[in-house]
C-alpha positions, 0 to 999 in steps of 0.5 A, spaced: 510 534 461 512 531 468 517 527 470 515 522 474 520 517 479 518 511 482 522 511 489 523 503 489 525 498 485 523 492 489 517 488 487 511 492 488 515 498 484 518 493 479 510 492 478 508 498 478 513 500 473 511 494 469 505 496 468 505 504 467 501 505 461 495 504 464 494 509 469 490 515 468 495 521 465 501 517 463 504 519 457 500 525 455 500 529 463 507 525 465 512 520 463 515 515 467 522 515 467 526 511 472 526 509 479 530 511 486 533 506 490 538 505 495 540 498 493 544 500 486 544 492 484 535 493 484 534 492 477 539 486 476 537 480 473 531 485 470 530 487 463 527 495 464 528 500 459 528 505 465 533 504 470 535 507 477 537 514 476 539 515 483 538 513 491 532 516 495 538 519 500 541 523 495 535 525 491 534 532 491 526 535 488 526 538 481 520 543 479 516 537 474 519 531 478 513 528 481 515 522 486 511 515 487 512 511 492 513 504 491 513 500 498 508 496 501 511 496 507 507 502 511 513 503 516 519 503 510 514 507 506 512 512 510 519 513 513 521 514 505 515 518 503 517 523 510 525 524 508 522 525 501 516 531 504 522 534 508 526 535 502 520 539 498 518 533 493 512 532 491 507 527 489 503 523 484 497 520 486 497 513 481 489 511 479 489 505 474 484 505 468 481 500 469 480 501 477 473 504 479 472 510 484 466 513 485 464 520 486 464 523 493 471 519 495 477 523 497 483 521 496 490 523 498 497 525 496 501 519 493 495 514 493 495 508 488 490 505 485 492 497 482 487 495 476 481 492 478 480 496 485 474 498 487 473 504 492 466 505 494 463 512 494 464 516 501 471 513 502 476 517 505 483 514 503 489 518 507 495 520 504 501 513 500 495 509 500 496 502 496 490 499 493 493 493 490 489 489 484 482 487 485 482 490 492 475 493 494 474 498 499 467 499 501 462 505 503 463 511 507 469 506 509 476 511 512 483 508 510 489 512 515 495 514 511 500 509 510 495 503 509 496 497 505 491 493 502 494 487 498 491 483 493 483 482 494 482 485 500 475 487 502 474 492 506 466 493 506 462 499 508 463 503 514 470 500 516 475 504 520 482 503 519 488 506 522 495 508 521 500 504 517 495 498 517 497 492 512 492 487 509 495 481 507 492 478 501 485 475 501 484 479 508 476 482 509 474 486 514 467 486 515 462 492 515 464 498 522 469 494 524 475 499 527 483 496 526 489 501 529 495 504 528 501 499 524 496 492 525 497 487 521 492 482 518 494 476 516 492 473 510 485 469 507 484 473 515 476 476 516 476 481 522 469 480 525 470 485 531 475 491 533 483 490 533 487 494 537 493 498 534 499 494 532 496 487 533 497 482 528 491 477 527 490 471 523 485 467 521 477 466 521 475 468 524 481 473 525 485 472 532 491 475 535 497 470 534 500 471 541 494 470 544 492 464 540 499 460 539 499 461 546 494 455 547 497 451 541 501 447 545 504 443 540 507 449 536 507 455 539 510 459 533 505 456 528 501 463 527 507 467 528 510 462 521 504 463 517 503 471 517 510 472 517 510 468 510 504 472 507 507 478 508 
């Protein structure tokens, strides 16, 4: 049996965790055993059975660990996941049994798919994704490598998201409409048209924050605030 480690144990690791048993595989093709961190105070003040075995620093691949990354940030979460590639590690793609993914998806390594998500056939989802609960992804919609869709988020049909793109919570992005590398979508935002890569939009419908504080007189860092926050 495969022995798995959550490389994280903040929030989104610390959920996962929580919810391990019901992800498809679990208990019967591997077992969950503890997490990496770099932070040995992670877990205080939480009631795991499992408990940090060790830093990602320090880790070294064994031949039936198989590794999940547990961090929503798409900078932080690649950084850890190429540190880790680089040593030989290999990884765990998480689907929830309760999550829907239809025939002609593909999904890449280290893929995790929260309860309740939805992924529409013809989707191509690229490598550490993150579907968190109730997110849905569209048809034929493509997802770069690192991504990070919040809670009920909707990606409908046809969407192109680069690179490193978050998704706050209750973000939309409506049908072919193409977001670059390392955006960042505000929350409750719904992206009409193309956003260039490393934008952060807010807002409905979404608008580029520096450009929009620029005409707010009154408060000129009101966006920035408001996204900050939501993330």
């Amino acid at each position: 049996m495969l022995r798995v480690l959550i490389a994280g144990a903040g929030n989104f690791g610390r959920e996962i965790a929580d919810g391990i048993d019901g992800y498809a595989g679990a208990n019967a093709e591997w077992k969950f055993s503890g997490f990496l961190s770099d932070i040995p105070d992670a877990l205080k003040g939480y009631d795991f059975p499992e408990q940090i075995l060790g830093t990602i620093a320090d880790y070294q691949p064994q031949p039936d660990d198989r590794i999940v990354v547990a961090i929503s940030d798409p900078g932080p979460k690649m950084q850890v996941a190429e540190r880790l590639k680089q040593r030989g590690a290999k990884f765990l793609s998480l689907v929830h049994r309760s999550a829907v993914v239809c025939r002609r998806t593909i999904l890449g390594e280290g893929v995790v798919i929260a309860p309740l998500a939805y992924v529409g056939g013809g989707a191509v989802l690229g490598d550490f994704v993150v579907l968190n609960v109730n997110a849905t992804v569209g048809h034929d919609t493509r997802i770069g490598e690192g991504c990070t869709l919040s809670s009920h988020c909707d990606l409908t049909g046809h969407v192109e998201l680069g690179k490193g793109v978050f998704l706050a919570t209750h973000a939309c992005v409506i049908p072919k409409v193409r977001v670059g590398d390392g955006a960042f979508i505000g929350a409750g935002s719904v992206v009409i048209r193309h956003v260039p890569a490393g934008s952060r939009v807010f807002g409905v419908p979404a608008r580029n924050i520096a450009i929009a504080a620029s005409h707010d007189k009154t408060s000129p860092s009101t966006f920035s605030e408001k996204v900050c926050d939501a993330r």
